[in-house]
C-alpha positions in Angstrom: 161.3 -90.4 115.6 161.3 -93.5 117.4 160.8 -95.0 120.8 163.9 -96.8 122.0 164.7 -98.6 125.1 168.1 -98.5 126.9 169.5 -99.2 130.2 171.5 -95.8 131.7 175.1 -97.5 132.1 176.0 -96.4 135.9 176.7 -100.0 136.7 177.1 -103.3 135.2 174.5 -104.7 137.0 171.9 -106.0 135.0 169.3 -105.1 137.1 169.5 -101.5 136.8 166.6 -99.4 135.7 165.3 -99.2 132.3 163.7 -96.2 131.3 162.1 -95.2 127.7 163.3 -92.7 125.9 162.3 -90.7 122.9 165.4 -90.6 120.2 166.4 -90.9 116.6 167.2 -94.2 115.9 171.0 -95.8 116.3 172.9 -95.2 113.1 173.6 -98.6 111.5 177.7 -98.2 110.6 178.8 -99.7 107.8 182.7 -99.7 105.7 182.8 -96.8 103.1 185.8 -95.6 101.6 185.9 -92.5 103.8 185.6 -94.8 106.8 189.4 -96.1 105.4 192.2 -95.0 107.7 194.9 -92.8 105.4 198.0 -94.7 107.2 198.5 -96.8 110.1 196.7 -100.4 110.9 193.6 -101.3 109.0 190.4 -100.1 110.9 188.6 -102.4 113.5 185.2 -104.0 113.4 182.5 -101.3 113.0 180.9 -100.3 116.9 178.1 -101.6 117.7 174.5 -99.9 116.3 173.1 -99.9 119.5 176.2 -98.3 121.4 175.6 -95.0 122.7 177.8 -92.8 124.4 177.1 -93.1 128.6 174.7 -96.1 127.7 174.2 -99.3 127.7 171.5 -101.9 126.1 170.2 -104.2 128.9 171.1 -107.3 129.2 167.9 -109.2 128.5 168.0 -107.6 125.0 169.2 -110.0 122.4 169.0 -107.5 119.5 166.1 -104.6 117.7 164.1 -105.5 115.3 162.6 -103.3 112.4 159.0 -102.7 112.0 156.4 -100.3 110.6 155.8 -98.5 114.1 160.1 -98.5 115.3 162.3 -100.5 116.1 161.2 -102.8 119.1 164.2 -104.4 121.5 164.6 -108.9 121.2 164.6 -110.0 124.3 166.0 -113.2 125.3 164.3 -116.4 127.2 167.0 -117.6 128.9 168.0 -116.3 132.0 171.8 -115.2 133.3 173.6 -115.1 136.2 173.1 -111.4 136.5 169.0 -112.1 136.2 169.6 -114.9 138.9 171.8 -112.7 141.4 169.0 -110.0 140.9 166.0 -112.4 141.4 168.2 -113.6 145.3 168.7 -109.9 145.8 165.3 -109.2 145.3 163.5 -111.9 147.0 166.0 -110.6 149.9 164.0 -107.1 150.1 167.2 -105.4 148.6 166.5 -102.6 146.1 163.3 -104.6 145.8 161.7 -100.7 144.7 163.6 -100.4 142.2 163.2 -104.0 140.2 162.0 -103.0 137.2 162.5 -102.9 133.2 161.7 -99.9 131.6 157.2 -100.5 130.1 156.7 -100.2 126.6 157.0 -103.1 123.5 159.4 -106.2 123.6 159.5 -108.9 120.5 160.0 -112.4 121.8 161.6 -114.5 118.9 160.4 -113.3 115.6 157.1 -112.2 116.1 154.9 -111.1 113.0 151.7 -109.2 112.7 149.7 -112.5 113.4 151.6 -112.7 117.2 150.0 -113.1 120.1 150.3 -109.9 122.3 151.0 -111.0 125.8 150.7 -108.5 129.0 152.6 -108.2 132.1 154.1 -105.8 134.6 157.4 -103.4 134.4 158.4 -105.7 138.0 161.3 -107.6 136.6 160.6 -110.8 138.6 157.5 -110.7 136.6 159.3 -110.0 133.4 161.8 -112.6 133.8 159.5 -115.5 135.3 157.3 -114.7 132.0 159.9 -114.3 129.4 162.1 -118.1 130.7 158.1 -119.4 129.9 158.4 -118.2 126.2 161.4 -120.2 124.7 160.0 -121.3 121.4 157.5 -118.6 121.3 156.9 -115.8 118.8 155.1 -113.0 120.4 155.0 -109.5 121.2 155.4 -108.6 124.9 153.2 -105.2 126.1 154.7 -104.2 129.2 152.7 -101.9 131.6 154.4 -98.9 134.0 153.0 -100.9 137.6 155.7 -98.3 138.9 157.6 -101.5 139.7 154.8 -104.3 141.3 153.6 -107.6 140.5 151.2 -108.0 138.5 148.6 -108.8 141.3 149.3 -106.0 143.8 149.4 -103.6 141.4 146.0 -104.7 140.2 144.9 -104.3 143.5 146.4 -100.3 143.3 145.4 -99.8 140.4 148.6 -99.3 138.7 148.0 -102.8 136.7 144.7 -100.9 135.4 142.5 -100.0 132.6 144.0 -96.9 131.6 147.6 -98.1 132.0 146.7 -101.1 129.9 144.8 -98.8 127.4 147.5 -95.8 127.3 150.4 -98.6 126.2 148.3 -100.2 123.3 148.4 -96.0 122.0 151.8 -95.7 122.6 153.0 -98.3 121.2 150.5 -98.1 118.2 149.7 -101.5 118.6 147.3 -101.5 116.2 149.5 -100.7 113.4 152.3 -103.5 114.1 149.4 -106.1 114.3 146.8 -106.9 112.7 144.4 -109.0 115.2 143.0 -107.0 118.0 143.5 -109.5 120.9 145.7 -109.1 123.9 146.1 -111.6 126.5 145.9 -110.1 130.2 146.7 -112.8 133.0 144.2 -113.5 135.3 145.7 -112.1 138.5 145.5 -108.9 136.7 141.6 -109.0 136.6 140.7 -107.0 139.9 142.2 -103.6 137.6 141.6 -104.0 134.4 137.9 -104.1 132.3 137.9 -106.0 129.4 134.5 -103.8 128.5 136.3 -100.2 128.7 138.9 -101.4 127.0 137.4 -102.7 123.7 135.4 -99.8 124.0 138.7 -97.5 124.3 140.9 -99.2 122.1 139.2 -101.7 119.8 140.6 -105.1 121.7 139.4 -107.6 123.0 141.1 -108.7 126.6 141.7 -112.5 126.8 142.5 -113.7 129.9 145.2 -116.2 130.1 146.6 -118.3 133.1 147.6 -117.5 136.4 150.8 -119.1 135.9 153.8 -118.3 133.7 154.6 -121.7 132.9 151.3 -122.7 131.9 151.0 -119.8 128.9 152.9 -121.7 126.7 150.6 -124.7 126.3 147.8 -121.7 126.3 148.9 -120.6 123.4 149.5 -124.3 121.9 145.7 -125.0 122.7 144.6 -121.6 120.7 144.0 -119.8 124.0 142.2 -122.4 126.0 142.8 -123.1 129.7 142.5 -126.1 132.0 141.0 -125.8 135.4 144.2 -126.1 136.8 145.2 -122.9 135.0 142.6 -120.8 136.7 143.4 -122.4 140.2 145.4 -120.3 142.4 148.2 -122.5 144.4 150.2 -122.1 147.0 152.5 -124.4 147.7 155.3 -125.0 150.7 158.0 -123.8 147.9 155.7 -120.9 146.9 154.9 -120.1 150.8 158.5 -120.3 151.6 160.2 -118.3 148.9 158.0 -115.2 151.0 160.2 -115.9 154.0 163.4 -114.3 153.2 162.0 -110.9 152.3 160.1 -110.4 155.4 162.6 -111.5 157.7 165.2 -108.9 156.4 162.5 -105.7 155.9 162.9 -106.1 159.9 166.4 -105.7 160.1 166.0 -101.9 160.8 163.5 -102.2 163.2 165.0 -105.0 165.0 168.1 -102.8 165.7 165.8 -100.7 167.8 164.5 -103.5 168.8 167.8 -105.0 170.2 168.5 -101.6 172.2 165.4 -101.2 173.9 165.6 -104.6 175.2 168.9 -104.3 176.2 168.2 -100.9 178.0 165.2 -102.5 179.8 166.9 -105.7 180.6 169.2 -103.6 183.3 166.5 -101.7 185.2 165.4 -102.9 188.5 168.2 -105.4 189.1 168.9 -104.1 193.0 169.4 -100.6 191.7 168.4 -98.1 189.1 170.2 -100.0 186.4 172.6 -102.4 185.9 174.4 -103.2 183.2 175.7 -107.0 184.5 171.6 -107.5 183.8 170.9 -105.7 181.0 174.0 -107.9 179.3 172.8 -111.3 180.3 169.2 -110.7 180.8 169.4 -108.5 177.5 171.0 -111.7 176.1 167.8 -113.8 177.0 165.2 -111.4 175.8 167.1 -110.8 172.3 167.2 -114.3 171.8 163.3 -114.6 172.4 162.8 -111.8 170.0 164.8 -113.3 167.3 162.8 -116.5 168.3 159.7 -114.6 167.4 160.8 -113.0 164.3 161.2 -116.6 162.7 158.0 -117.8 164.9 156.1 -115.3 162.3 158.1 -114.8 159.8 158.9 -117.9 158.6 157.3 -120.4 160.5 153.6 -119.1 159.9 154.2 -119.3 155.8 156.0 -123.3 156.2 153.1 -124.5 158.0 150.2 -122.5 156.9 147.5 -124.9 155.8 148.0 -127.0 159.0 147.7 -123.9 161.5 144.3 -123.5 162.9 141.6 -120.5 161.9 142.2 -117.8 158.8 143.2 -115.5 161.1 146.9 -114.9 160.3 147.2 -113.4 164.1 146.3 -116.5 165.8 148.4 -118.3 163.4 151.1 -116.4 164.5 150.2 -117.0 167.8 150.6 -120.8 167.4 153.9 -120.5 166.4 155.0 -118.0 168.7 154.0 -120.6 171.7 155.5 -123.3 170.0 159.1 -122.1 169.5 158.9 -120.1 172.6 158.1 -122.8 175.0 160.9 -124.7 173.3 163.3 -121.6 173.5 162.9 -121.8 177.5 163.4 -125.4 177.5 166.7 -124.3 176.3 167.2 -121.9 178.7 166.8 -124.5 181.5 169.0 -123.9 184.6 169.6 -120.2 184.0 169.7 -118.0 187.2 168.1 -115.2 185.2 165.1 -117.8 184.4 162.1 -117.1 186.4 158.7 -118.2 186.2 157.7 -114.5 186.3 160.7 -114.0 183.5 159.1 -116.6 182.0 156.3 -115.6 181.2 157.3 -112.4 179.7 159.6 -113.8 177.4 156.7 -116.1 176.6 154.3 -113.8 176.1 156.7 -111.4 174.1 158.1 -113.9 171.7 154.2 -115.1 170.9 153.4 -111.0 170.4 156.1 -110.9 167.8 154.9 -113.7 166.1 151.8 -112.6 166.0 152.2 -109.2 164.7 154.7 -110.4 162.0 152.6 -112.9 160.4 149.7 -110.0 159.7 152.5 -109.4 157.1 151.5 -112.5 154.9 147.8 -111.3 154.8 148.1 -109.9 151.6 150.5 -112.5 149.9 148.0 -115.2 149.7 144.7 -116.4 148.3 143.4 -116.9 152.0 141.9 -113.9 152.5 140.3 -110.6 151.3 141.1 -106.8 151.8 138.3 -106.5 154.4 139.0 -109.6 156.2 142.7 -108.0 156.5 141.7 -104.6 157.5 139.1 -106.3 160.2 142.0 -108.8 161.5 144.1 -106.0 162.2 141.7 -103.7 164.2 141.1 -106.4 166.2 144.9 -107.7 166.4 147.0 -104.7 167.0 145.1 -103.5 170.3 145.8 -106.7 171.7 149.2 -107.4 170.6 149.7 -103.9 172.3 148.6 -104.6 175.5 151.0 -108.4 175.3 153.9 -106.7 174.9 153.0 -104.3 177.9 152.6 -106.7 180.0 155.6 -108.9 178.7 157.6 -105.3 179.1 156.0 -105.0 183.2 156.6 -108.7 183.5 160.3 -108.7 182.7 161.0 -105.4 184.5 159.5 -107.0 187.6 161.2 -110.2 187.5 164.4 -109.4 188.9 
């Protein structure tokens, strides 16, 4: 028996899920005489060893390769346009829970029993942004079950853990296909794994490498040495901005409900009951405010980060909610529905929004901690609460 990893063929995508399975080995075919066809055209080209019928070998995998423990998949460093589409899709929020490669053992080039073991997550972001890194490289690639998260969040949950970490070196019988005991962990993934429990557990010894991808090559060059550049966490305006996209569409559901509550609220007290002459153009003015907000927070925060005052990502949000807001009503100089009362409820509204959407980057970024989060948000949601009240009374009244 032998552990081998395929890619259930329901699409073509590349980014389907990978799971392990348990099976006999693919037969290898090869010509015999009883393989000769008794009449008719000469036989084709023998199928492929890996085919299987209903399945498919992922598309990272270049090949398998034979060793003492099975037969572990060749995965490729160079990226395609299925691995790029994925990446946009996924940086887009869609089927973001289900980016992932199937854990287990991957050979990158031609790895022997004196490779380097290198660790990562079962995310394929993280998978791919580690394997591009590798061209060149002969190593063996450990990949943990983080139930499909980054390597830094799922060392927060614990999925990126100890016992994962430990559980895959068994499985894989990692100590029979090399004969070192060294694996090299990344950094982020420190907060869940101990190196002491497992060299204790499992005989080896963690090595943590770099915190980023394309730094472990020349961390491997230096015979596992790092710089102190390759212990610094960054976060740079491409870095900050690549986190934009996702958040902005997780909202789209929410903004629907959004867009017909405003709407619906627009038209009440306009001379009667409700009208719906002002909940159409007054609904107009308040959607675009919200929208105004969404990007205040959810984009705007992340851009301009460093330069926004305080840690508090709240009263960052708040910053930028003003900014574009005030300039939002600028625009909206000379409309009858403008008020000062109306005014200030969309102002007040589009800063709530911002506020309350840039909590979301609390946990993306080296600028805080998980009790500074937790304390930010007891204190912010109460008051972004009562805002949008009052923004809500505000607009109602302003007719």
């Amino acid at each position: 028996m032998t552990s081998q990893t395929e890619c259930k063929c329901k699409t073509s995508s590349q980014d389907e899920q990978c799971k392990t399975s348990t099976a006999e080995p693919f037969p290898i075919y090869r010509e015999t005489e009883a393989d000769e066809p008794c009449c008719g055209p000469p036989a084709g080209p023998p199928a492929s060893p890996f085919a299987r019928p209903g399945y498919t070998v992922c598309g990272f995998v270049e090949d398998f390769m034979d060793t003492q423990v099975a037969r572990v998949p060749r995965i490729k460093t160079a990226l395609n346009g299925q691995d790029l589409l994925g990446a946009i899709k996924t940086r887009l929020g869609i089927k973001r829970d289900n980016y992932k490669v199937a854990p287990g053992l991957y050979a990158v080039g031609h790895p022997t029993e004196d490779a380097p073991v290198l660790v990562t997550a079962d995310y394929k972001l993280s998978f791919d942004h580690l394997r591009r890194r590798l061209k060149g490289v002969n190593a063996w690639l450990l990949v943990l079950d983080t139930r499909g998260i980054n390597v830094w969040c799922a060392a927060g949950k614990g999925t990126f853990g100890t016992g994962e970490l430990v559980r895959q070196i068994r499985k894989t019988n990692l100590e029979k296909l090399v004969r070192h005991r060294r694996i090299i962990v990344p950094q982020l993934g420190a907060p869940g794994v101990s190196a002491f429990q497992v060299k204790r557990q499992c005989g080896f010894e963690v090595i943590w490498g770099p915190i980023r991808a394309e730094d472990v090559n020349n961390f491997l060059r230096s015979g596992f040495k790092t710089s102190d550049s390759m212990r610094r966490v960054s976060f740079t305006f491409p870095q900050r901005l690549v986190l934009a996209p996702v958040e902005l569409y997780l909202i789209r559901k929410t903004f629907l409900w959004a867009a017909l509550v405003i709407f619906l609220v627009s038209g009440i007290g306009a001379g009667s009951f409700f009208s719906l002459s002002a909940a159409w153009h007054r609904g107009l003015l308040a959607l675009g405010m919200c929208i105004t907000g969404a990007f205040a927070g959810g984009a705007f925060v992340p851009m301009l980060l460093p330069w926004l005052p305080t840690r508090i990502f709240a009263v960052k949000g708040c910053f930028t909610g003003v900014g574009l807001a005030a300039l939002y009503l600028l625009m909206l100089t000379g409309s009858p529905y403008l008020t000062v009362c109306s005014g200030a409820a969309l102002l007040l509204f589009g800063t709530t929004v911002s506020s309350f959407l840039a909590m979301n980057f609390t946990g993306s970024t080296p600028y805080t901690s998980p009790s500074g989060v937790e304390s930010e948000m007891r204190r912010a949601i109460p008051a972004q609460i009562v805002g949008l009240v009052v923004a809500l009374l505000l607009w109602i009244v302003s007719v």
